[in-house]
N, C-alpha and C positions, 0 to 999 in steps of 0.2 A: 146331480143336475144343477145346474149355475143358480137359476131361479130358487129352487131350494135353498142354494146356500146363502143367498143374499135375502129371502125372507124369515131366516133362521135368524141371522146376524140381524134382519131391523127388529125382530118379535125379542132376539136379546139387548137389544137394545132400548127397545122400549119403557123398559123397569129402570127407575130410577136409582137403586140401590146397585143395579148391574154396572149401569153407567159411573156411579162413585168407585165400585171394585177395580174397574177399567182405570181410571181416574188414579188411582192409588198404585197398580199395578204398572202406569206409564214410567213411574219412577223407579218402577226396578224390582225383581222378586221379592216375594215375601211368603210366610208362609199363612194358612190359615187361621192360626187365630191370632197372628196380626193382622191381618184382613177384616177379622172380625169384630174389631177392639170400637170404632168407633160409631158401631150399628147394636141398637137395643135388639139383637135376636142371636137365639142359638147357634151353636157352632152347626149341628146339622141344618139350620135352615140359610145358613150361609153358604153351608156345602152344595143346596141344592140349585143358592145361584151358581154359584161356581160351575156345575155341572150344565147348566144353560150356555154360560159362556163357553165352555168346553168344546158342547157339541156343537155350537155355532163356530167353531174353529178360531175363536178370538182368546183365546188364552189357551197354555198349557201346564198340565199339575205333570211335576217330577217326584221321582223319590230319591231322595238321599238318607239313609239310613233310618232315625228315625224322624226327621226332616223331611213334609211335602209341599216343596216351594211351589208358590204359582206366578208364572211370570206370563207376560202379554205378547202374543203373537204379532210380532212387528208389522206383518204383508196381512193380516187378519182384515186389514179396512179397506185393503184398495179396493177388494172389488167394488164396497159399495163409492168408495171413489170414483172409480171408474162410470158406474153406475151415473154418477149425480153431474157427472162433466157435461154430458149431453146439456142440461137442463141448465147445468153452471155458464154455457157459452148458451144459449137462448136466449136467458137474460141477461148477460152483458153485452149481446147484440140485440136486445128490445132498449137497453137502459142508455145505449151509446146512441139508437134513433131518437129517441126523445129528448136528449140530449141535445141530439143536432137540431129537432125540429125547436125548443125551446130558444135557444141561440136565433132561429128564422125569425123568430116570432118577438123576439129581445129588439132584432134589426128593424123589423115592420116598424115597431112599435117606437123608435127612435127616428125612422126616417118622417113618420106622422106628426112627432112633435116640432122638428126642424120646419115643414111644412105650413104648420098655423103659425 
């Protein structure tokens, strides 16, 4: 279900440490205990973000031999993209009104001083 997946992906996203993994992961695979190098906690408890992110479909863990890279799921954010567009054009058409009304009100305020 869509909703699912997109409350998956904000509940992973929520943890700050998830978002640094993300962060780190944008520039490209690595494996897990490079992932893990610059967080004071164990490799299993880096596994179990991992596994967050996983199941929120924003990264994937390969195996190569005895190498398991984990690299970031490119299309992992549109949906909450998509998601946030609604809300992203609301307020660019609240902030383009006030805008114009600002400007109305720049005008008043300029035709009142011409006046005295």
């Amino acid at each position: 279900m869509p909703s699912d997946r997109l409350s998956a992906t904000f509940a992973a996203l929520a943890d700050p440490t998830r978002r640094a993994i993300l962060a780190r992961l944008a520039l490209g695979e690595t494996s897990v205990t490079e992932l893990a190098k610059p967080f004071q906690m164990s490799l299993p408890a880096v596994s179990k973000h991992l596994k967050v992110l996983e199941r929120a479909g924003l990264i994937v863990r390969g195996r190569e031999a005895q190498w398991r890279p984990c690299r970031i799921e490119p299309t992992a954010l549109k949906q909450v993209d998509d998601w946030l567009e609604d809300y992203r054009r609301l307020w660019v058409e609240r902030l383009d009104r006030l805008e114009e009304y600002l400007r109305e009100l720049q005008a008043e305020e300029k035709k009142r001083g011409r006046k005295q």
